[in-house]
MDAnalysis code that builds the backbone (N, CA, C; Angstrom):
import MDAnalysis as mda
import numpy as np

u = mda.Universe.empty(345, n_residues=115, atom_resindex=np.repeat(np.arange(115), 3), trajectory=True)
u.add_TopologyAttr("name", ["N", "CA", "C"] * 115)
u.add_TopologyAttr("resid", np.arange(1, 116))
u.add_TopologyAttr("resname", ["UNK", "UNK", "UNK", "UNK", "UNK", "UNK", "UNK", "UNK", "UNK", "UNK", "UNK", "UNK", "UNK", "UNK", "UNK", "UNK", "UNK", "UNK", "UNK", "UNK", "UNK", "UNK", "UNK", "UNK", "UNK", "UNK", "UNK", "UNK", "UNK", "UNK", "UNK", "UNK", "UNK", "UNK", "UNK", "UNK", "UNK", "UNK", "UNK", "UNK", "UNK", "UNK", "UNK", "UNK", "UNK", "UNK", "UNK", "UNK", "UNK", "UNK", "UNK", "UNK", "UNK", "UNK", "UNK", "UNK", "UNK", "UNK", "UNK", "UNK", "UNK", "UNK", "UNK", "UNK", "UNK", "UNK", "UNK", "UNK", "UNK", "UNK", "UNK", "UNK", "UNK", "UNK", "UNK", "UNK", "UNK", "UNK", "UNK", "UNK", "UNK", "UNK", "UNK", "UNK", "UNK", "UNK", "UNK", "UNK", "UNK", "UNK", "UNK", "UNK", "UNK", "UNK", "UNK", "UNK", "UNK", "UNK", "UNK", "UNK", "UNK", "UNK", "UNK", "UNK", "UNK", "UNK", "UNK", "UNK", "UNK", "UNK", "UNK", "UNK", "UNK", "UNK", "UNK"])
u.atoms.positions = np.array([
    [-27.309, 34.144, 20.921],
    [-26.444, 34.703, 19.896],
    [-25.345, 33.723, 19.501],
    [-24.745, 33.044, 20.535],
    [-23.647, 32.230, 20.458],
    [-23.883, 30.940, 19.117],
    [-25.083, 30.434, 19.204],
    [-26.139, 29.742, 18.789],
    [-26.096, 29.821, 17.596],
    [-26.604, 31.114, 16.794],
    [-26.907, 32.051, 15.807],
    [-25.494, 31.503, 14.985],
    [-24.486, 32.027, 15.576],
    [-22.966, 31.677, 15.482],
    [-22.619, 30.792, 14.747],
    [-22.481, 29.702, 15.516],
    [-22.538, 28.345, 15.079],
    [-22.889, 27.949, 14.316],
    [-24.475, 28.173, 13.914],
    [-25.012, 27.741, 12.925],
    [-24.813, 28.304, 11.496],
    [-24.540, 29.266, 11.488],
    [-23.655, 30.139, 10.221],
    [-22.257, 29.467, 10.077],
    [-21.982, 29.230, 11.010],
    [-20.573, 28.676, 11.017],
    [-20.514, 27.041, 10.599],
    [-21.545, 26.628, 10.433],
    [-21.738, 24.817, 10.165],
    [-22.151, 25.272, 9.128],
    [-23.131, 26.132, 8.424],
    [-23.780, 26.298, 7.220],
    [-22.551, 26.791, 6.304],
    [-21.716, 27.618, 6.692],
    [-20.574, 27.997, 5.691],
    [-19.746, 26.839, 5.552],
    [-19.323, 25.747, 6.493],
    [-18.606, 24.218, 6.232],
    [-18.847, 23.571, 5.181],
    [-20.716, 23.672, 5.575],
    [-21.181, 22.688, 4.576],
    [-21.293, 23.231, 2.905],
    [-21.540, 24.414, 2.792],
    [-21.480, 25.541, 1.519],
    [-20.180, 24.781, 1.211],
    [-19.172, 25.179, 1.825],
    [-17.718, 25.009, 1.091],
    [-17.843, 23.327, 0.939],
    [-18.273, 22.291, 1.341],
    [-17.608, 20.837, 1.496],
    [-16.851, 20.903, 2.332],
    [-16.924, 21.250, 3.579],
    [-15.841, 21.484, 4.334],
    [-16.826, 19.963, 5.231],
    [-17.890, 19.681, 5.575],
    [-18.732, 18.911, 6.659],
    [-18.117, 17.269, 6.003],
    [-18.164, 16.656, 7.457],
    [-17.537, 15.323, 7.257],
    [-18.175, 14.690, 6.161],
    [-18.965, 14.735, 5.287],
    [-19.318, 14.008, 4.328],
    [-19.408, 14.931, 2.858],
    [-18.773, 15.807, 2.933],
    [-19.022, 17.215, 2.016],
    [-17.969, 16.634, 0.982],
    [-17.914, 17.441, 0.123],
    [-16.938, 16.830, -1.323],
    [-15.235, 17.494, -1.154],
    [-15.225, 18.303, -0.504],
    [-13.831, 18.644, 0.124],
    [-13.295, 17.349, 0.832],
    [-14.121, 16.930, 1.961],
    [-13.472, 15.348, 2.846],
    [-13.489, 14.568, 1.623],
    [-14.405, 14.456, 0.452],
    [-14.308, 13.207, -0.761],
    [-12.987, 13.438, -1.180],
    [-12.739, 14.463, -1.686],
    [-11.414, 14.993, -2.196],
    [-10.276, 14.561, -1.562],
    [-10.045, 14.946, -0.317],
    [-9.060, 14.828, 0.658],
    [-8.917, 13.237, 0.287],
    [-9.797, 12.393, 0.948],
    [-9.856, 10.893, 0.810],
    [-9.269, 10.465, -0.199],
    [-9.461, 10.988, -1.878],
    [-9.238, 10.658, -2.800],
    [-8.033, 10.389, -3.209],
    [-7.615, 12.271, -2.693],
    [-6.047, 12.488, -3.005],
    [-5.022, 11.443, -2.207],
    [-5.388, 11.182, -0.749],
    [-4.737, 10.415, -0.402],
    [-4.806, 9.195, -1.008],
    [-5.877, 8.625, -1.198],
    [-5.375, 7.271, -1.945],
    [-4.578, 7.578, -3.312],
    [-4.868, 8.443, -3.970],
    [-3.922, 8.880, -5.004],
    [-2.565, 8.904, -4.520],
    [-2.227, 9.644, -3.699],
    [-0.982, 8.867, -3.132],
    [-0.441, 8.285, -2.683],
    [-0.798, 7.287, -1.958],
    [-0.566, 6.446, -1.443],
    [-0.214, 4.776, -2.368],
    [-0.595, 5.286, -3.549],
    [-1.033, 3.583, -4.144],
    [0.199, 3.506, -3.938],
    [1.639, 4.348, -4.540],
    [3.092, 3.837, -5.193],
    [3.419, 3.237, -3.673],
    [2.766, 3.640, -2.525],
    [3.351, 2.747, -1.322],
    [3.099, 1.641, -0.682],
    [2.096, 1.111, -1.665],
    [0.900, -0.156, -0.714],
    [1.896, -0.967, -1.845],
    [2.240, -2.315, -1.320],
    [2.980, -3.570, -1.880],
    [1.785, -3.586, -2.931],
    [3.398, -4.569, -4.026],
    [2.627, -4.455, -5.328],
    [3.085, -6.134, -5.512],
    [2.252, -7.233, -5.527],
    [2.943, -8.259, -6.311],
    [2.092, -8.901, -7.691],
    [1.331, -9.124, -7.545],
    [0.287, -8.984, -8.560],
    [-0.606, -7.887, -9.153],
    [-0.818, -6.955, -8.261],
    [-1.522, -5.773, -7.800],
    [-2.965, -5.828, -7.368],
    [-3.444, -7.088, -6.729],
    [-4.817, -6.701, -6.576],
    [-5.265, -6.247, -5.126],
    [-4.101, -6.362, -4.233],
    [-3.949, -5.527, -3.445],
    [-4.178, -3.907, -3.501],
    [-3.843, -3.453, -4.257],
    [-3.784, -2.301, -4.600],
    [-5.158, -1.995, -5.931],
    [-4.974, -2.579, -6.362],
    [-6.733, -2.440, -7.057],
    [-8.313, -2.822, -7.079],
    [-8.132, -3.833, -5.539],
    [-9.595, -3.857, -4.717],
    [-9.786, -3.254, -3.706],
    [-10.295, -2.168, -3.334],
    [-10.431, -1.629, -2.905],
    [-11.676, -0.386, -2.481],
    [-12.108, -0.208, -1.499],
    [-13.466, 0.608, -1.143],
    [-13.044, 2.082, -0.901],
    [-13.678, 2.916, -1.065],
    [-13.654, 4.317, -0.669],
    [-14.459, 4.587, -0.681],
    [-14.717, 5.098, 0.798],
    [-15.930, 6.267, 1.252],
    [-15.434, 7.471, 1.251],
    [-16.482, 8.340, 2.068],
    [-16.083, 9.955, 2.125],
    [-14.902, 10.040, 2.899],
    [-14.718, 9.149, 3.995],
    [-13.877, 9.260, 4.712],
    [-12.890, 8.124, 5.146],
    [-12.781, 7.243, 4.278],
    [-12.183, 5.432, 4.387],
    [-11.727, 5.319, 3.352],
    [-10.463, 4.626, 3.171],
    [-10.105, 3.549, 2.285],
    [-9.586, 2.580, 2.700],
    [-10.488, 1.453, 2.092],
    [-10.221, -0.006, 2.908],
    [-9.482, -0.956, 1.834],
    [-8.313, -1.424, 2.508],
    [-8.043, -2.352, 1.158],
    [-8.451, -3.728, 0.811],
    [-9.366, -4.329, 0.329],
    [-10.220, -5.880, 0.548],
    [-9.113, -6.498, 0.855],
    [-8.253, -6.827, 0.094],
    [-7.736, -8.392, -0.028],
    [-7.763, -8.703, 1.158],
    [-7.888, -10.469, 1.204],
    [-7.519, -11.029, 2.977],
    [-6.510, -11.235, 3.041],
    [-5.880, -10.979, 2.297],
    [-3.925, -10.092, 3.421],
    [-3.489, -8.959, 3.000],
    [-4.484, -7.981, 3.133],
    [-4.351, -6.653, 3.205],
    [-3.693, -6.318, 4.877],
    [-4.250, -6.767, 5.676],
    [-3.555, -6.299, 7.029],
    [-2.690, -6.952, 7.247],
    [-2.096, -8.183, 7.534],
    [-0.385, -8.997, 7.053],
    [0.110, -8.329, 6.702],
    [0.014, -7.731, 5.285],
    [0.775, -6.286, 4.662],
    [0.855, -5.150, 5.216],
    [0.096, -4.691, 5.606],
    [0.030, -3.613, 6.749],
    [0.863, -3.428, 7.688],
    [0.779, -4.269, 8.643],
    [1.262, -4.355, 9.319],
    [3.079, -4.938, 9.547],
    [2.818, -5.908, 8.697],
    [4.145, -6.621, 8.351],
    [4.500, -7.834, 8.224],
    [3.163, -8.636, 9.145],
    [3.388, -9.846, 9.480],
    [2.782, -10.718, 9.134],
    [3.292, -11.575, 8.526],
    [2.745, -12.739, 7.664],
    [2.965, -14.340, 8.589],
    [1.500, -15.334, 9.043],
    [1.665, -16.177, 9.238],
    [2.648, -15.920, 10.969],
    [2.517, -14.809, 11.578],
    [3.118, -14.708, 12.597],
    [4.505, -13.958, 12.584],
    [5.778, -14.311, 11.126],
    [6.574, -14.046, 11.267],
    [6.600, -12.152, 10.340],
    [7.794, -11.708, 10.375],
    [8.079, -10.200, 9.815],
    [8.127, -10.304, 8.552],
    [7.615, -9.519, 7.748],
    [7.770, -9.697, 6.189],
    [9.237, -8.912, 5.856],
    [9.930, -9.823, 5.212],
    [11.260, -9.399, 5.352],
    [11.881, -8.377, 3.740],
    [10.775, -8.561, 2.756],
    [11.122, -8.648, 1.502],
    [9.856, -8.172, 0.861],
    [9.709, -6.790, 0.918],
    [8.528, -6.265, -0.203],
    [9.640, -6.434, -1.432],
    [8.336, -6.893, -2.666],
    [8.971, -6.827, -4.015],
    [9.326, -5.835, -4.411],
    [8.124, -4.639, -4.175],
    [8.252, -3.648, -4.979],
    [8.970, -2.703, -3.826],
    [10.348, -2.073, -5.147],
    [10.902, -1.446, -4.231],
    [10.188, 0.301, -3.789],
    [10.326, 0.679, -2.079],
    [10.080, 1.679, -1.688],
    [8.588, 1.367, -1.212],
    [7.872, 0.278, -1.165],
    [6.601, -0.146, -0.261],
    [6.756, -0.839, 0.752],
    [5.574, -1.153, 1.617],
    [6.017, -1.923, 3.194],
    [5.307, -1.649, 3.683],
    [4.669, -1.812, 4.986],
    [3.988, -1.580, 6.378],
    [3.966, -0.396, 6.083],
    [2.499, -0.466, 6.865],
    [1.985, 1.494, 7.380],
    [2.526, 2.217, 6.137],
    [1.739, 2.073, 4.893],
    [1.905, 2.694, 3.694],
    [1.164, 3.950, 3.986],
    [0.321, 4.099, 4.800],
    [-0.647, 5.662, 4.916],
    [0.536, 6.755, 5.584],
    [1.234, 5.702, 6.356],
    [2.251, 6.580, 7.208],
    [3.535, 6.896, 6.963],
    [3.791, 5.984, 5.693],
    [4.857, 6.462, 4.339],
    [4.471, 7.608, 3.665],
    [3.323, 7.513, 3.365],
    [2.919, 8.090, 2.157],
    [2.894, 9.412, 2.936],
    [2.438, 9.988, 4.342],
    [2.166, 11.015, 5.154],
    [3.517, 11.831, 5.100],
    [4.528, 10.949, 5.869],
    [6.200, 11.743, 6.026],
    [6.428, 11.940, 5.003],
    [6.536, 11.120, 4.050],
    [6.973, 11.782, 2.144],
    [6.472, 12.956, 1.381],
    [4.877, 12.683, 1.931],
    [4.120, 13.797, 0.815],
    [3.109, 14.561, 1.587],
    [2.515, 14.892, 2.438],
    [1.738, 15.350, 3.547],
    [1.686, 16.916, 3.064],
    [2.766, 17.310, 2.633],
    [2.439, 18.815, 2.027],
    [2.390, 18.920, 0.618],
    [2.547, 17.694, 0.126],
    [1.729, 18.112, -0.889],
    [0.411, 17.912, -1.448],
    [0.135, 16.678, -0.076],
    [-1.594, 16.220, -0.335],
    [-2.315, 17.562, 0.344],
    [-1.794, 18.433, 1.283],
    [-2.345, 19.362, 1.736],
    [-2.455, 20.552, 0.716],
    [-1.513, 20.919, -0.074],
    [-1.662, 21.898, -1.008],
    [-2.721, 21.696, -1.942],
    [-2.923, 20.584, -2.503],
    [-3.377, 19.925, -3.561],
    [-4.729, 19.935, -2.716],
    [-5.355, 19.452, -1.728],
    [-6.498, 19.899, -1.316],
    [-6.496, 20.964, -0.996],
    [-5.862, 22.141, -0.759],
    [-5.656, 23.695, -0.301],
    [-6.343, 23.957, -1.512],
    [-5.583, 23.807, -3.098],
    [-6.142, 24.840, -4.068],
    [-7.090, 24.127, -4.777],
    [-7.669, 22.758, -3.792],
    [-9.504, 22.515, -4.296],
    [-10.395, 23.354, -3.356],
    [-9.939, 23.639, -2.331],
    [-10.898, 24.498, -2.063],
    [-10.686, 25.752, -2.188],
    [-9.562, 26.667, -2.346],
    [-9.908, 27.621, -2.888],
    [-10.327, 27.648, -4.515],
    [-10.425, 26.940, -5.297],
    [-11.670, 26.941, -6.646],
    [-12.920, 26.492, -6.200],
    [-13.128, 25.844, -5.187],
    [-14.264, 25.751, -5.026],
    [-15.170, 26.738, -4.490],
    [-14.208, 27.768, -3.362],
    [-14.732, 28.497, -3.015],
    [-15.266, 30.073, -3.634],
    [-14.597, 29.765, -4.545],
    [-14.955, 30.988, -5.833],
    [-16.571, 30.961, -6.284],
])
């Protein structure tokens, strides 16, 4: 029975897009990079406009995408983003700033979806 359970219970995930590769996780993924761009350093921008997304990834190409990330350039601290209000751990800017509203904003995709 327990069994039975479960499997209704994975089949209703996947109905909604709720399953790790379902269009709810696309969404989620999306929105976050939607918010996130105003926080990823901007100096030319191709940092911020090469870039991969899967169902569940966003990778930023450039080869000093992680320097930026992180902070550190050539060993030393990046002392001076151009653009003001970007920097290191932009996912984790973008999280404390807006986190309820990337959650709402995927909240009322799935309730239309679930209609």
């Amino acid at each position: 029975m327990a069994q039975l359970n479960l499997y209704k219970k994975d089949e209703i995930k996947k109905k909604l897009g709720l399953d790790p590769n379902g269009k709810v996780q696309k969404y989620f993924t999306n929105t976050c990079y939607r918010y996130m761009d105003k926080y990823v350093p901007k100096d030319t921008g191709n940092l911020r406009e090469i870039v991969t997304l899967t169902n569940n990834s966003i990778t930023y190409e450039q080869g000093y995408a992680e320097a930026q990330y992180y902070g550190i350039v050539n060993g030393q601290p990046v002392v001076n983003y151009t653009t003001p209000g970007t920097g290191p751990y932009w996912d984790e800017r973008m999280v404390s700033a807006e986190a309820d509203d990337v959650v709402k904003e995927v909240q009322d995709y799935v309730n239309k979806e679930a209609k």
